[in-house]
N, C-alpha and C positions, 0 to 999 in steps of 0.2 A: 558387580562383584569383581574382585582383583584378589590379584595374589601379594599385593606390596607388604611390607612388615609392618606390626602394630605395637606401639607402646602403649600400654596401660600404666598409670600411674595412683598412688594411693598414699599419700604420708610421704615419709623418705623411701620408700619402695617404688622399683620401679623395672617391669617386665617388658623385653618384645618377641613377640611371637615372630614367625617366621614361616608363613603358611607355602614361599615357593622352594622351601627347605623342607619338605618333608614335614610339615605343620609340628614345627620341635619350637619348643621355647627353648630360646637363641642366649637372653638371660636373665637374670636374677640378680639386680642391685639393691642392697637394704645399704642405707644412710652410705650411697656411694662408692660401695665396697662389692665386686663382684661375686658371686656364692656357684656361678654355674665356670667347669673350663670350657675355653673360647674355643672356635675352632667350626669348620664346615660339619662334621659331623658328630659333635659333642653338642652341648647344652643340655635339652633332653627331649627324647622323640618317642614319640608315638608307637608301641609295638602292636599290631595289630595287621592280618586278622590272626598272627599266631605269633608266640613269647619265648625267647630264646631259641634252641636247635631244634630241628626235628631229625629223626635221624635218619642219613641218608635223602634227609628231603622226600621224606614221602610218608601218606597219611591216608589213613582209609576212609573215605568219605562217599558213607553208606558202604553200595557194594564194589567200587569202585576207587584201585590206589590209583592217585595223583600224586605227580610229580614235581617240585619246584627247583628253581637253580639252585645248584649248588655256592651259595652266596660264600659258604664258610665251611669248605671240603673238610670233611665227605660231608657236611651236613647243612643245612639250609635257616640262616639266622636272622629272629627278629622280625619277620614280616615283612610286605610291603609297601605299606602305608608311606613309612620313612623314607620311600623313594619315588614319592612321588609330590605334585604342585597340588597343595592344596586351595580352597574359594574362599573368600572372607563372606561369611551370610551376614554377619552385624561386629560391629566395633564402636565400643562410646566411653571410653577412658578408663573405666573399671571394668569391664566385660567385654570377651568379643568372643565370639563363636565362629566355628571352621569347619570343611567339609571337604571330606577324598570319595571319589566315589570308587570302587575296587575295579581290577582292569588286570586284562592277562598279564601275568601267567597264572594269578591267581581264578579258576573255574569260574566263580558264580559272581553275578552282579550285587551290588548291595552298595549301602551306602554308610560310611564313616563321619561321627559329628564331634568334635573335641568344642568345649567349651572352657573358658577359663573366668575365674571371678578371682582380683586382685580387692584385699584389702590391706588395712595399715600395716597388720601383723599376720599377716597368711594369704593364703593363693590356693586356688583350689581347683582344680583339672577334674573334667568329667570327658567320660568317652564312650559313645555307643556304636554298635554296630546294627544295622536294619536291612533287611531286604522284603522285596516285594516279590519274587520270585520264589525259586526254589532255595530248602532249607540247607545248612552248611554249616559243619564245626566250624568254631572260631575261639578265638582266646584274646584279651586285651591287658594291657599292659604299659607301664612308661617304664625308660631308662635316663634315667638325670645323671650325668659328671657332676659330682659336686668337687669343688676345689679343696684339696686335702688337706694347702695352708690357706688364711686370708692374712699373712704379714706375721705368722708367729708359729707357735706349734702346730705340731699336726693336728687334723681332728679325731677326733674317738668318737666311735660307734658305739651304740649301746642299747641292748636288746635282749630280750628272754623268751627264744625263740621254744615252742615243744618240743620241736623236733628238725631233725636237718636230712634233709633226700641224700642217702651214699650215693655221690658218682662216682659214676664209675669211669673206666680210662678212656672211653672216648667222650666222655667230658657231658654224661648223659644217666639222668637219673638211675639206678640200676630197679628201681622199682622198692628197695629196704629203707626201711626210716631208722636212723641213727639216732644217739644222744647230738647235740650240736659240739664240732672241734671249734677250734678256737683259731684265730685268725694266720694267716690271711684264706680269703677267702674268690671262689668263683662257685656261689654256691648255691642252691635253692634253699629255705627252711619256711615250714609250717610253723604259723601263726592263728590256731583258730578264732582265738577270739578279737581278729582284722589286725593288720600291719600296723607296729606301731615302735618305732624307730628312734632312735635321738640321735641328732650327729651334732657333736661338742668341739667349737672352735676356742679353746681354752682363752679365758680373759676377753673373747669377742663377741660369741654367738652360740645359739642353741637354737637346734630347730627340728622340729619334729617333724615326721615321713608320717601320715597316718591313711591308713585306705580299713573301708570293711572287709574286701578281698582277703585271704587266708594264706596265698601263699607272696614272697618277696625273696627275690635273686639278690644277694649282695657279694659284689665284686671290688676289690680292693689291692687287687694285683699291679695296680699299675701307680708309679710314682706321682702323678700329676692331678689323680682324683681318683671320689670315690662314689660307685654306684648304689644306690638302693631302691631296688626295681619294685614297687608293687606290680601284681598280676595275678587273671582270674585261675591261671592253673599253673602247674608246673611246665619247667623244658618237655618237649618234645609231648606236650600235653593233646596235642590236634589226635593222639594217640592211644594217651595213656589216662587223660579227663577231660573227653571232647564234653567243650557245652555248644549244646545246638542255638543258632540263628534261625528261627521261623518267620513268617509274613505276621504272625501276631504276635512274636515274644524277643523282643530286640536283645543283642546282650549290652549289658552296662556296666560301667565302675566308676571310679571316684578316685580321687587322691587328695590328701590337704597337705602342707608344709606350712604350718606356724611357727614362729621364732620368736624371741628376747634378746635385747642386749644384757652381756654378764660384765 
Protein backbone atom coordinates (compact mmCIF):
# COMPACT_ATOMS: atom_id res chain seq x y z
CA UNK A 1 0.00 0.00 0.00
CA UNK A 2 1.32 3.61 -0.93
CA UNK A 3 0.34 6.83 -0.72
CA UNK A 4 1.38 8.01 -4.44
CA UNK A 5 -1.52 9.71 -6.59
CA UNK A 6 -4.06 7.84 -8.65
CA UNK A 7 -5.61 8.52 -11.96
CA UNK A 8 -8.73 7.02 -12.91
CA UNK A 9 -9.77 7.38 -16.30
CA UNK A 10 -13.29 6.88 -18.10
CA UNK A 11 -14.14 8.41 -21.68
CA UNK A 12 -12.76 11.88 -21.95
CA UNK A 13 -13.04 12.04 -17.97
CA UNK A 14 -10.32 11.92 -16.05
CA UNK A 15 -9.70 11.98 -12.09
CA UNK A 16 -6.50 11.91 -9.62
CA UNK A 17 -6.82 11.33 -6.30
CA UNK A 18 -4.42 12.40 -3.91
CA UNK A 19 -4.36 10.02 -0.83
CA UNK A 20 -0.78 11.83 0.63
CA UNK A 21 -3.09 15.05 0.37
CA UNK A 22 -5.34 14.50 2.71
CA UNK A 23 -7.14 11.75 0.51
CA UNK A 24 -8.84 15.09 -1.57
CA UNK A 25 -9.47 14.53 -5.22
CA UNK A 26 -6.74 16.78 -6.72
CA UNK A 27 -9.04 16.97 -10.18
CA UNK A 28 -11.53 16.80 -12.39
CA UNK A 29 -11.04 16.89 -16.26
CA UNK A 30 -14.00 16.29 -18.54
CA UNK A 31 -12.85 16.41 -22.34
CA UNK A 32 -9.71 18.27 -21.10
CA UNK A 33 -11.09 21.06 -19.48
CA UNK A 34 -10.43 21.39 -15.60
CA UNK A 35 -13.82 21.63 -13.36
CA UNK A 36 -11.96 21.48 -9.80
CA UNK A 37 -9.52 25.01 -8.60
CA UNK A 38 -5.74 23.83 -8.39
CA UNK A 39 -4.03 24.28 -5.61
CA UNK A 40 -2.53 22.21 -2.25
CA UNK A 41 -5.54 22.67 -0.52
CA UNK A 42 -8.43 22.96 -2.90
CA UNK A 43 -9.70 20.15 -5.25
CA UNK A 44 -11.86 18.57 -2.87
CA UNK A 45 -11.35 16.91 0.51
CA UNK A 46 -12.66 14.81 2.73
CA UNK A 47 -14.58 16.42 5.80
CA UNK A 48 -14.70 14.04 8.35
CA UNK A 49 -15.04 12.91 11.47
CA UNK A 50 -16.77 16.30 11.74
CA UNK A 51 -18.30 19.10 8.76
CA UNK A 52 -17.59 22.78 8.97
CA UNK A 53 -17.04 24.62 12.63
CA UNK A 54 -17.63 23.50 15.91
CA UNK A 55 -17.85 26.16 18.10
CA UNK A 56 -15.06 27.03 19.96
CA UNK A 57 -13.79 23.58 19.06
CA UNK A 58 -15.47 21.60 21.57
CA UNK A 59 -18.10 18.96 21.69
CA UNK A 60 -19.75 16.68 24.12
CA UNK A 61 -18.83 13.35 23.59
CA UNK A 62 -21.00 11.47 25.96
CA UNK A 63 -20.18 12.83 29.36
CA UNK A 64 -17.30 14.21 28.41
CA UNK A 65 -16.22 17.90 26.52
CA UNK A 66 -13.24 17.50 24.09
CA UNK A 67 -11.30 19.79 22.83
CA UNK A 68 -9.84 20.21 19.21
CA UNK A 69 -7.39 22.92 17.66
CA UNK A 70 -8.47 25.72 17.05
CA UNK A 71 -7.75 25.23 13.22
CA UNK A 72 -10.13 28.37 12.32
CA UNK A 73 -10.35 30.77 15.64
CA UNK A 74 -12.31 30.67 17.87
CA UNK A 75 -13.59 27.73 16.19
CA UNK A 76 -12.37 24.31 14.94
CA UNK A 77 -12.95 23.50 10.98
CA UNK A 78 -13.58 20.72 8.76
CA UNK A 79 -12.04 17.73 10.58
CA UNK A 80 -9.12 15.88 10.38
CA UNK A 81 -9.11 13.53 7.87
CA UNK A 82 -7.85 16.37 5.41
CA UNK A 83 -4.67 16.53 7.27
CA UNK A 84 -3.57 13.66 7.10
CA UNK A 85 -1.65 10.80 4.46
CA UNK A 86 -4.03 8.57 3.51
CA UNK A 87 -3.33 4.17 2.12
CA UNK A 88 -4.27 3.16 -1.24
CA UNK A 89 -6.20 -0.50 -0.38
CA UNK A 90 -6.92 -0.93 -4.42
CA UNK A 91 -6.74 1.08 -7.58
CA UNK A 92 -7.58 -0.30 -11.19
CA UNK A 93 -8.49 2.61 -13.55
CA UNK A 94 -11.99 3.05 -12.78
CA UNK A 95 -12.08 2.58 -9.05
CA UNK A 96 -9.76 3.04 -6.25
CA UNK A 97 -10.35 3.05 -2.61
CA UNK A 98 -8.58 4.80 0.29
CA UNK A 99 -8.07 4.72 3.96
CA UNK A 100 -7.12 7.25 7.06
CA UNK A 101 -7.13 5.68 10.03
CA UNK A 102 -8.14 8.60 13.04
CA UNK A 103 -5.12 9.77 15.29
CA UNK A 104 -4.89 12.49 17.99
CA UNK A 105 -6.06 14.91 18.64
CA UNK A 106 -9.10 13.49 17.53
CA UNK A 107 -9.97 10.88 20.97
CA UNK A 108 -11.06 7.72 19.65
CA UNK A 109 -9.50 5.10 17.10
CA UNK A 110 -11.64 4.26 14.14
CA UNK A 111 -11.06 3.99 10.86
CA UNK A 112 -12.01 6.13 7.56
CA UNK A 113 -12.68 4.38 3.84
CA UNK A 114 -13.40 6.90 0.89
CA UNK A 115 -14.06 5.03 -2.26
CA UNK A 116 -14.33 6.50 -5.69
CA UNK A 117 -16.16 4.96 -8.93
CA UNK A 118 -15.28 7.18 -12.29
CA UNK A 119 -17.51 6.80 -15.15
CA UNK A 120 -18.02 8.47 -18.64
CA UNK A 121 -20.44 10.87 -17.28
CA UNK A 122 -20.13 10.87 -13.35
CA UNK A 123 -17.91 10.07 -10.38
CA UNK A 124 -19.23 9.11 -7.44
CA UNK A 125 -17.43 9.40 -3.71
CA UNK A 126 -18.53 7.18 -0.98
CA UNK A 127 -17.15 7.58 2.63
CA UNK A 128 -17.35 5.69 5.85
CA UNK A 129 -16.43 5.88 9.14
CA UNK A 130 -15.90 2.50 11.39
CA UNK A 131 -14.58 1.79 14.71
CA UNK A 132 -13.84 -1.32 16.58
CA UNK A 133 -13.61 0.33 19.78
CA UNK A 134 -15.43 2.73 21.74
CA UNK A 135 -18.62 4.59 20.13
CA UNK A 136 -18.12 8.45 18.98
CA UNK A 137 -20.03 11.34 17.22
CA UNK A 138 -19.13 11.78 13.95
CA UNK A 139 -20.25 13.65 10.86
CA UNK A 140 -19.05 13.27 7.06
CA UNK A 141 -18.79 15.25 4.46
CA UNK A 142 -16.86 16.55 1.02
CA UNK A 143 -15.79 20.02 0.13
CA UNK A 144 -15.15 20.51 -3.78
CA UNK A 145 -13.75 24.22 -5.32
CA UNK A 146 -15.43 23.95 -8.33
CA UNK A 147 -13.96 26.56 -10.82
CA UNK A 148 -16.39 29.53 -11.10
CA UNK A 149 -15.21 29.97 -14.94
CA UNK A 150 -14.18 27.22 -17.42
CA UNK A 151 -13.13 29.91 -20.37
CA UNK A 152 -16.54 31.90 -20.20
CA UNK A 153 -19.08 33.06 -17.94
CA UNK A 154 -19.54 32.48 -14.60
CA UNK A 155 -21.32 29.43 -13.25
CA UNK A 156 -24.85 29.54 -11.82
CA UNK A 157 -26.00 27.55 -8.98
CA UNK A 158 -29.29 26.21 -8.96
CA UNK A 159 -31.29 24.67 -6.13
CA UNK A 160 -34.64 24.57 -4.10
CA UNK A 161 -33.39 24.26 -0.99
CA UNK A 162 -36.68 23.96 2.18
CA UNK A 163 -34.99 25.76 4.17
CA UNK A 164 -31.62 27.73 5.09
CA UNK A 165 -29.96 27.34 8.83
CA UNK A 166 -29.84 31.47 10.13
CA UNK A 167 -26.15 32.08 10.99
CA UNK A 168 -25.47 33.65 13.02
CA UNK A 169 -22.31 36.29 13.50
CA UNK A 170 -19.87 33.93 14.51
CA UNK A 171 -20.58 32.21 11.34
CA UNK A 172 -22.61 29.22 13.27
CA UNK A 173 -25.89 28.00 12.91
CA UNK A 174 -27.98 29.85 15.43
CA UNK A 175 -30.26 26.75 15.74
CA UNK A 176 -33.74 28.86 13.45
CA UNK A 177 -34.51 27.73 10.10
CA UNK A 178 -35.07 30.47 7.67
CA UNK A 179 -36.92 30.96 4.17
CA UNK A 180 -33.31 30.53 1.89
CA UNK A 181 -31.58 34.45 0.93
CA UNK A 182 -30.26 34.62 -1.97
CA UNK A 183 -26.84 34.61 -2.90
CA UNK A 184 -23.75 35.02 -2.14
CA UNK A 185 -23.55 32.72 0.21
CA UNK A 186 -21.36 30.71 3.33
CA UNK A 187 -24.27 28.89 4.09
CA UNK A 188 -25.80 25.63 5.35
CA UNK A 189 -29.55 24.60 3.77
CA UNK A 190 -31.79 21.67 4.22
CA UNK A 191 -32.62 19.52 1.55
CA UNK A 192 -34.83 16.62 2.83
CA UNK A 193 -35.39 14.98 0.17
CA UNK A 194 -30.98 14.43 -0.45
CA UNK A 195 -28.75 17.16 -1.99
CA UNK A 196 -29.45 17.81 -5.22
CA UNK A 197 -27.54 20.78 -6.92
CA UNK A 198 -26.74 22.01 -10.61
CA UNK A 199 -23.79 24.08 -11.19
CA UNK A 200 -24.20 25.69 -14.89
CA UNK A 201 -21.11 26.63 -16.85
CA UNK A 202 -23.23 28.48 -19.57
CA UNK A 203 -22.55 27.21 -23.32
CA UNK A 204 -20.07 24.50 -21.53
CA UNK A 205 -21.19 22.16 -18.80
CA UNK A 206 -23.81 21.12 -16.36
CA UNK A 207 -23.21 19.04 -13.59
CA UNK A 208 -25.01 17.76 -10.92
CA UNK A 209 -23.99 17.53 -6.99
CA UNK A 210 -26.36 14.83 -5.85
CA UNK A 211 -26.02 12.88 -2.26
CA UNK A 212 -29.01 11.25 -0.11
CA UNK A 213 -27.53 13.26 2.92
CA UNK A 214 -30.14 16.15 3.79
CA UNK A 215 -28.03 18.82 4.56
CA UNK A 216 -25.30 20.91 1.94
CA UNK A 217 -22.94 23.94 2.87
CA UNK A 218 -22.79 26.16 -0.26
CA UNK A 219 -19.97 28.82 -0.22
CA UNK A 220 -19.47 31.19 -2.90
CA UNK A 221 -17.75 34.09 -1.38
CA UNK A 222 -14.75 33.81 -2.94
CA UNK A 223 -13.68 34.92 -6.71
CA UNK A 224 -11.90 31.85 -7.94
CA UNK A 225 -14.63 29.11 -7.04
CA UNK A 226 -17.45 27.55 -5.79
CA UNK A 227 -18.29 25.16 -3.14
CA UNK A 228 -21.09 22.78 -2.67
CA UNK A 229 -20.57 20.68 0.28
CA UNK A 230 -22.80 17.69 0.69
CA UNK A 231 -22.83 16.33 4.51
CA UNK A 232 -24.46 14.11 7.06
CA UNK A 233 -25.41 17.14 9.45
CA UNK A 234 -25.08 20.60 9.90
CA UNK A 235 -21.97 23.09 11.12
CA UNK A 236 -21.00 22.50 14.54
CA UNK A 237 -23.28 19.31 14.27
CA UNK A 238 -20.81 16.91 16.70
CA UNK A 239 -23.28 19.21 18.78
CA UNK A 240 -26.24 20.19 17.70
CA UNK A 241 -27.08 16.29 15.34
CA UNK A 242 -24.43 14.07 16.79
CA UNK A 243 -24.84 10.80 14.72
CA UNK A 244 -23.20 7.96 16.55
CA UNK A 245 -20.19 5.60 15.20
CA UNK A 246 -20.66 2.06 16.97
CA UNK A 247 -18.62 -1.36 16.59
CA UNK A 248 -21.76 -2.51 14.74
CA UNK A 249 -23.21 0.69 12.86
CA UNK A 250 -20.49 2.50 10.71
CA UNK A 251 -21.54 5.92 9.43
CA UNK A 252 -21.79 6.29 5.64
CA UNK A 253 -22.63 8.68 2.75
CA UNK A 254 -22.37 9.17 -0.79
CA UNK A 255 -22.00 11.71 -3.40
CA UNK A 256 -22.49 11.65 -7.32
CA UNK A 257 -21.44 14.52 -9.75
CA UNK A 258 -22.90 13.73 -13.24
CA UNK A 259 -22.46 16.11 -16.15
CA UNK A 260 -23.52 16.99 -20.03
CA UNK A 261 -22.00 18.91 -22.52
CA UNK A 262 -24.42 22.11 -23.40
Amino acid sequence: MSNEDITLTAGDAEVTVTPGNGGRVGSLKVGGVELLRQGEKFGCFPMTPWCGRIRDGRFLDGATVRQMPLNSPPHAIHGTARDGAWRTARADGREAVITYDLVAPWPHPGRVTQAFTLTEDAFTLTMSVETHDSSFPAQIGWHPWFNRTLEGEGVQVGFTPAWQEERGADHLPTGRRVDPLPSPWDDCFGMPDGVDVTLTWPGRLELKVASREEWVVVYDEQEAAVCVEPQTGPPNGLNTHPRLVTPIEPLEASMTWSWRRL
